[in-house]
C-alpha positions, -999 to +999 in steps of 0.1 A: -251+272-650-225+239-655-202+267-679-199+294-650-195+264-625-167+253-651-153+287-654-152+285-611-132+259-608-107+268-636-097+300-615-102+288-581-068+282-562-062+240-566-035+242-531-035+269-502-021+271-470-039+287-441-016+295-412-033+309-377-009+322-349-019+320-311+001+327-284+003+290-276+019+287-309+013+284-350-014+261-365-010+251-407-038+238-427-027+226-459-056+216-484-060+203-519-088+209-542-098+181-570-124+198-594-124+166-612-138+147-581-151+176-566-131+171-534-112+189-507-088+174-488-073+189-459-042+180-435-031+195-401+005+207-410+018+217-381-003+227-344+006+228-307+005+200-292-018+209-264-047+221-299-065+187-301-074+176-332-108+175-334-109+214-326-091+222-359-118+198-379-149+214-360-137+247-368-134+236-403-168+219-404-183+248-392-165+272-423-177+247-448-211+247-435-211+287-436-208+279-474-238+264-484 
């Protein structure tokens, strides 16, 4: 199994950015993959002001949790 997880994470994108339009304006969520670590790390890019944070992070907790 560790040589197909291997083979994963040599093809799976290392940057992305995932850009959601609403009619209250653009949101961009850069992230940053580490196979080494085994990390993501994500950053709000850009949002309207009136999007609190914590909205963005819950919907990504939930997609990450979808995953496993």
């Amino acid at each position: 199994m560790q040589v197909v997880d291997n083979q994963i994470k040599n093809i799976l994108p290392r940057q992305a950015t995932a850009i959601t339009s609403a009619p209250i304006g653009e949101i961009v969520l850069r992230f940053n993959f580490d196979p080494g670590q085994a990390t993501v790390v994500y950053t709000i890019e850009k949002k309207p002001f009136i999007v609190p944070d914590n909205q963005i992070w819950d919907g990504v907790q939930d997609s990450t949790n979808g995953c496993s």
